[in-house]
RODREN-549110 format. One record per atom (N, C-alpha, C): residue number from 1; residue in one letter; chain; x, y, z. Coordinates in Angstrom, 2 decimals, always signed. Layout:
ATOM   pos   code   unit        c1        c2        c3
ATOM   NUM      a      A         X         Y         Z
...
% end
This chain:
ATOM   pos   code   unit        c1        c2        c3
ATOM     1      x      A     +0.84     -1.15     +0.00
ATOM     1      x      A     +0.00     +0.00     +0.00
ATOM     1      x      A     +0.90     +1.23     +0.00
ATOM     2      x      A     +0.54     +2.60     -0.85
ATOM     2      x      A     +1.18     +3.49     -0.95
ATOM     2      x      A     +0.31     +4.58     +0.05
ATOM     3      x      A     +1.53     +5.10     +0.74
ATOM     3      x      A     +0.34     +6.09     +1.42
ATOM     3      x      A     +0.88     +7.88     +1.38
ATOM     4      x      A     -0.16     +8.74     +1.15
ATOM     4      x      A     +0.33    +10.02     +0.50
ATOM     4      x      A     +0.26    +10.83     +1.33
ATOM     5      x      A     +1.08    +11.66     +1.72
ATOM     5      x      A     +1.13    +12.55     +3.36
ATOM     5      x      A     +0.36    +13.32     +2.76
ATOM     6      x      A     -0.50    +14.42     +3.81
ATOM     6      x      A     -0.97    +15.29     +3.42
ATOM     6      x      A     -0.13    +16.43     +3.07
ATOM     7      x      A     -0.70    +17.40     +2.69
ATOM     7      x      A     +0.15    +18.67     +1.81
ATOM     7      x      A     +0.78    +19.88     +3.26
ATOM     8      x      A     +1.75    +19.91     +3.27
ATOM     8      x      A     +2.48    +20.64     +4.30
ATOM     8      x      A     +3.31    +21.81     +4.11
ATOM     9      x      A     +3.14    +22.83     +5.01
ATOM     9      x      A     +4.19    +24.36     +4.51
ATOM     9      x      A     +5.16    +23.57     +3.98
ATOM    10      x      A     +5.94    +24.20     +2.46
ATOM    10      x      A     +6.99    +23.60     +1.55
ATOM    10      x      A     +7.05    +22.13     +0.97
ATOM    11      x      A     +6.03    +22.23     +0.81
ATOM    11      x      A     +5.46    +21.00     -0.35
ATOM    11      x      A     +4.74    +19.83     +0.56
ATOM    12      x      A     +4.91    +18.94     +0.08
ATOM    12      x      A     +4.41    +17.49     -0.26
ATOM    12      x      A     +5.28    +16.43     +0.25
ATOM    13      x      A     +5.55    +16.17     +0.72
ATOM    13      x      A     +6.71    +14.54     +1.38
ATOM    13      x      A     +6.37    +13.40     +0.12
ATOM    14      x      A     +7.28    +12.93     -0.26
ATOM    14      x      A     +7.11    +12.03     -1.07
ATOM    14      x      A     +6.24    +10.88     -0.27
ATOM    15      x      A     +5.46     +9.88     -1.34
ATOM    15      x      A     +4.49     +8.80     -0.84
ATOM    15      x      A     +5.66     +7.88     -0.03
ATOM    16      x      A     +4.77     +7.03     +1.02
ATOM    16      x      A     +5.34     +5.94     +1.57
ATOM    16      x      A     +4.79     +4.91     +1.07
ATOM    17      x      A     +5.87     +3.65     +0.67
ATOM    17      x      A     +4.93     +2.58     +0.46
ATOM    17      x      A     +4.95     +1.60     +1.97
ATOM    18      x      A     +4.51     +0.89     +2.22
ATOM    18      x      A     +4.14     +0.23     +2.91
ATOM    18      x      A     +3.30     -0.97     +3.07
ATOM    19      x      A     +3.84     -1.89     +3.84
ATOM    19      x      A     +3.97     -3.43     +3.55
ATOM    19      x      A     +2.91     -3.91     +4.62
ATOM    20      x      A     +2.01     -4.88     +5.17
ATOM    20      x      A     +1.37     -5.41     +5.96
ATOM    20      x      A     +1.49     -6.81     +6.22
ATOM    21      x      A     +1.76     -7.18     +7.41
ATOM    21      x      A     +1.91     -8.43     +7.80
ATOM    21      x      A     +0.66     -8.91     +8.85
ATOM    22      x      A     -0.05     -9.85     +7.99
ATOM    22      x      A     -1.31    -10.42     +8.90
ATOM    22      x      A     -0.92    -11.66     +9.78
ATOM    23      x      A     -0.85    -11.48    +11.09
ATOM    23      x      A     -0.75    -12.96    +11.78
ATOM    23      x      A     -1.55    -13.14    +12.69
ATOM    24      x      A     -1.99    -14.32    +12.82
ATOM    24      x      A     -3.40    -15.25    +13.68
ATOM    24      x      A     -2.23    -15.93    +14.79
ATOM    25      x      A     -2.27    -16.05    +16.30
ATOM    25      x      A     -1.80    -15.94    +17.25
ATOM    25      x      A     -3.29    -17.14    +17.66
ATOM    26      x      A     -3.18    -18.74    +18.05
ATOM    26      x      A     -3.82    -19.55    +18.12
ATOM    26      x      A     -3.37    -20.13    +19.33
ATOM    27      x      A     -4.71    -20.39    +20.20
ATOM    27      x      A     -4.66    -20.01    +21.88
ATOM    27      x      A     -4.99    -21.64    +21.86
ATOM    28      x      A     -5.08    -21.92    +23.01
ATOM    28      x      A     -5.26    -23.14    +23.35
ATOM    28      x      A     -6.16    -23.95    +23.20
ATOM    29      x      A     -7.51    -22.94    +23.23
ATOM    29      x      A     -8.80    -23.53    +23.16
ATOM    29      x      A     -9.21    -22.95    +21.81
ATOM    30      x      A    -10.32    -23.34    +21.27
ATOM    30      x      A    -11.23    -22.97    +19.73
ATOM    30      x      A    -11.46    -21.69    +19.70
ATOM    31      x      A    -12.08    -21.09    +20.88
ATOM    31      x      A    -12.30    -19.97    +20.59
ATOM    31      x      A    -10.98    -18.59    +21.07
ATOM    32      x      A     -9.78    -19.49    +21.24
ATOM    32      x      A     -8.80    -18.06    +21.67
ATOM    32      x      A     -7.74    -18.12    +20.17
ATOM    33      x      A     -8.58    -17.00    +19.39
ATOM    33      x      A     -7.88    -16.81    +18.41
ATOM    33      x      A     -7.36    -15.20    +18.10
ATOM    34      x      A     -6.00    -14.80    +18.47
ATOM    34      x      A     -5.81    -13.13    +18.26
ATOM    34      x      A     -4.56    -12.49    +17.00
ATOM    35      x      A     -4.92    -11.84    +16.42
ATOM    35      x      A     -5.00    -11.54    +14.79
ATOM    35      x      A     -4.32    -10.35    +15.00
ATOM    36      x      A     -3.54     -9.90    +14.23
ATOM    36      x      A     -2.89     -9.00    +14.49
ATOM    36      x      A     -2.03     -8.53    +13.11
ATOM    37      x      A     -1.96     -7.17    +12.57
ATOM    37      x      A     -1.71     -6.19    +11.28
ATOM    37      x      A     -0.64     -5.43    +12.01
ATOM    38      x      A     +0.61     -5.77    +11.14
ATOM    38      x      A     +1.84     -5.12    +11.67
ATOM    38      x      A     +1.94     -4.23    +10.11
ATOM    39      x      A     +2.42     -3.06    +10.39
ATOM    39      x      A     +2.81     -1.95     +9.38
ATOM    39      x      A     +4.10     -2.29     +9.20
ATOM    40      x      A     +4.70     -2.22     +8.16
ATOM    40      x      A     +6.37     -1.57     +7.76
ATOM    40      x      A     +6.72     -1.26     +6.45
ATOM    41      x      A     +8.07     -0.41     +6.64
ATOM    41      x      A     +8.50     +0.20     +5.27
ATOM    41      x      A     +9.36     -1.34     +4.94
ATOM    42      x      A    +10.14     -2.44     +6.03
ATOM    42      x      A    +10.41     -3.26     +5.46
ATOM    42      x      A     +9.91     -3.90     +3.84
ATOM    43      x      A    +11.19     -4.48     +3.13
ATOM    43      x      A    +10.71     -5.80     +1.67
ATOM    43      x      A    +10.43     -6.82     +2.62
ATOM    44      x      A     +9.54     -7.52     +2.10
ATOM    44      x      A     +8.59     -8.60     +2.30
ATOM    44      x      A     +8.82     -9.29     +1.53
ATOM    45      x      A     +9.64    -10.82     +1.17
ATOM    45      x      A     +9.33    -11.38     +0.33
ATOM    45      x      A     +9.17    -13.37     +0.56
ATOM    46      x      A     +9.48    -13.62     +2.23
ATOM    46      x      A     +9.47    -15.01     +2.57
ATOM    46      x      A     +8.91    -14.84     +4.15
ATOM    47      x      A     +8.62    -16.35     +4.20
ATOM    47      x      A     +8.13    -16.77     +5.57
ATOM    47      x      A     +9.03    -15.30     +6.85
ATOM    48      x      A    +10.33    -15.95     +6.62
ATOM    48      x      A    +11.19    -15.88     +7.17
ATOM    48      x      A    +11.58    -14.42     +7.88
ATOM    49      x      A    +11.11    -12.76     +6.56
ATOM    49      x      A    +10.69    -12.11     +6.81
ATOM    49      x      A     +9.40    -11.31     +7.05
ATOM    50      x      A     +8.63    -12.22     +7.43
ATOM    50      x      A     +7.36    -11.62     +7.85
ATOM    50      x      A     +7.39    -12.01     +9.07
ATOM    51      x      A     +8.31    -13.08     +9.91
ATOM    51      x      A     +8.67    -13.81    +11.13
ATOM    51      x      A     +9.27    -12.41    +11.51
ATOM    52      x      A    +10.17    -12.16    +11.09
ATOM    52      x      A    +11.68    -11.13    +11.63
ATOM    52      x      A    +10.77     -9.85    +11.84
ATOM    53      x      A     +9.51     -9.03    +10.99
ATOM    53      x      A     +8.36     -8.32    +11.81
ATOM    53      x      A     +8.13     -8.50    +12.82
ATOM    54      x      A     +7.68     -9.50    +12.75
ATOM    54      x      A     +6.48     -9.80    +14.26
ATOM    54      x      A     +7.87     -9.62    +15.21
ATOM    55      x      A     +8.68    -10.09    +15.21
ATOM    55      x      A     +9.64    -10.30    +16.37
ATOM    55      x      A     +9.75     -8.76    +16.53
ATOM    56      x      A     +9.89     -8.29    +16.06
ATOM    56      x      A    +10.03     -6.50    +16.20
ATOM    56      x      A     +9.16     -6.14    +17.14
ATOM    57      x      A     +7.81     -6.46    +16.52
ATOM    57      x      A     +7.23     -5.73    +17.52
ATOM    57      x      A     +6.54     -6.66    +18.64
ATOM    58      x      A     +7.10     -7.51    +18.53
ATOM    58      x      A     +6.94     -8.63    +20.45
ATOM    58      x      A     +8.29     -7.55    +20.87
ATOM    59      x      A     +9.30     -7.24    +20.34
ATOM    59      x      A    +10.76     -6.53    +21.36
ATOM    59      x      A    +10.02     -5.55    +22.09
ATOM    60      x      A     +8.89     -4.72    +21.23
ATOM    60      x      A     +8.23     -3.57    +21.30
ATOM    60      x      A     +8.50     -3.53    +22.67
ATOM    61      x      A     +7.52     -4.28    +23.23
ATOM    61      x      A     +7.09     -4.16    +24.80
ATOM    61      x      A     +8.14     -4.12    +25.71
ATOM    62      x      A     +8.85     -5.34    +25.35
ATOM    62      x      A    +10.00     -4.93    +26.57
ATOM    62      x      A    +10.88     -3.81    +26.29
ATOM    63      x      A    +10.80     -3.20    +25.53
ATOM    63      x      A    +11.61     -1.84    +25.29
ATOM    63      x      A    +10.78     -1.07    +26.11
ATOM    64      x      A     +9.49     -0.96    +26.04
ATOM    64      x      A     +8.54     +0.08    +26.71
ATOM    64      x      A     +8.33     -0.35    +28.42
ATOM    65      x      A     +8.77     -1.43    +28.66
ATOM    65      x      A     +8.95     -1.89    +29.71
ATOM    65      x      A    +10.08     -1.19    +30.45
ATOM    66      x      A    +11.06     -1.22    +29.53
ATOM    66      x      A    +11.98     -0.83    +30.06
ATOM    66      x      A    +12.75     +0.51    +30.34
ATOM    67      x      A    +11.61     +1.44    +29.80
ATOM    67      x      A    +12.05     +2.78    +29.76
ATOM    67      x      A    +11.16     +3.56    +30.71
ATOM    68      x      A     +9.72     +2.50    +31.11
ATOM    68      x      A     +9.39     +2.70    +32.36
ATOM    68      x      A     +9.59     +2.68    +33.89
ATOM    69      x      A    +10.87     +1.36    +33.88
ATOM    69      x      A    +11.40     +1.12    +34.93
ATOM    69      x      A    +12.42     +2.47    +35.12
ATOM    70      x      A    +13.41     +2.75    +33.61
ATOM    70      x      A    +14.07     +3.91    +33.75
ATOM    70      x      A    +13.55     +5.21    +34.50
ATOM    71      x      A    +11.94     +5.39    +33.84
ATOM    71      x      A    +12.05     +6.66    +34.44
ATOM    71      x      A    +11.40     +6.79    +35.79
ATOM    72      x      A    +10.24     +5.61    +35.93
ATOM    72      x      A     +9.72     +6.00    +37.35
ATOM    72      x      A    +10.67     +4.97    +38.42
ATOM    73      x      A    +11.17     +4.19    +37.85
ATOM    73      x      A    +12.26     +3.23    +39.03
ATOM    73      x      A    +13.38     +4.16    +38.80
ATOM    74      x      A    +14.16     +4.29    +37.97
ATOM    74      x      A    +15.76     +5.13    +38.72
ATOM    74      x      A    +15.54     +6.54    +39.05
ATOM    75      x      A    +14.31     +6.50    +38.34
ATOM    75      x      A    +13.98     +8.16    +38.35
ATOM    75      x      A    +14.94     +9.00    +37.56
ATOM    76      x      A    +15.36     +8.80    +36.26
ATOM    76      x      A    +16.42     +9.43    +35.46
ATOM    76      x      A    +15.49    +10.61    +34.90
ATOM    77      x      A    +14.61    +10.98    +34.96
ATOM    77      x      A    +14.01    +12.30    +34.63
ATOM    77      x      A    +14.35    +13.39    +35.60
ATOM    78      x      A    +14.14    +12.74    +36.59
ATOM    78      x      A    +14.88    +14.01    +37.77
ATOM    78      x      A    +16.10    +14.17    +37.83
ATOM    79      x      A    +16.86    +13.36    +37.57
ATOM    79      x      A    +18.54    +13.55    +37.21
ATOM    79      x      A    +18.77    +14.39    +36.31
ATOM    80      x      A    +17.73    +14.69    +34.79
ATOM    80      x      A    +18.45    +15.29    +33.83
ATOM    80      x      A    +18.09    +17.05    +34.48
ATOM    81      x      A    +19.24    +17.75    +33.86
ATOM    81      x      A    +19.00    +19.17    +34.29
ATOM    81      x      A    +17.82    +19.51    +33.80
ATOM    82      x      A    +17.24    +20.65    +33.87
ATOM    82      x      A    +16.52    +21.01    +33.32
ATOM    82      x      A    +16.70    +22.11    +32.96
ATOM    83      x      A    +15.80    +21.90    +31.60
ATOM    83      x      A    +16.15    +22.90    +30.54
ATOM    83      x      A    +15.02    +24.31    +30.16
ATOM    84      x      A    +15.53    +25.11    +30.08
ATOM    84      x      A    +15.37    +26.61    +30.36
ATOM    84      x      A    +15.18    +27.14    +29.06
ATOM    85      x      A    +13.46    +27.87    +28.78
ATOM    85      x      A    +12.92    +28.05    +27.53
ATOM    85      x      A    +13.49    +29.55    +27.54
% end
C-alpha cells in the first residue's frame, strides 16, 4: 500500500509505500484466536521475513517496559537538568 502525506508548509513529502503483515496468534482452546496487522516500510518477500516483523514488535514491549522502569524506578528524569525556555 502506498500512502500520500498530506500537503504541508513547503510542499508534499514524497508517498510511503508500505507493507502489511497479517498474523493469527492460536490459543489453546477454539475460541482463543488473536490476529494482528503489523505496518512496515520493510521488503517482504518469505516466511522468514514476515517472522523477523512480528519479532520487532513482540521486542516492542519490553523496550517500553523498560524505559518505564528507567524513568519511574531510577527516576532518570529528575537527574536530567533542566532545561530553560
Amino acid at each position: 500500500m502506498t500512502i500520500q502525506a498530506p500537503q504541508r508548509p513547503g510542499g508534499r513529502p514524497e508517498p510511503v509505500t508500505m507493507n502489511i503483515v497479517s498474523a493469527e496468534e492460536i490459543g489453546m482452546t477454539p475460541k482463543t484466536v488473536c490476529t494482528g496487522y503489523y505496518w512496515t516500510t520493510e521488503d517482504i518477500e518469505t516466511f522468514e521475513d514476515c517472522r523477523s516483523i512480528i519479532r520487532f514488535y513482540e521486542l516492542r514491549w519490553r523496550i517500553e517496559e523498560f524505559h518505564k522502569a528507567w524513568k519511574s524506578g531510577a527516576g532518570v528524569e529528575r537527574l536530567r537538568p533542566a532545561i530553560s525556555g
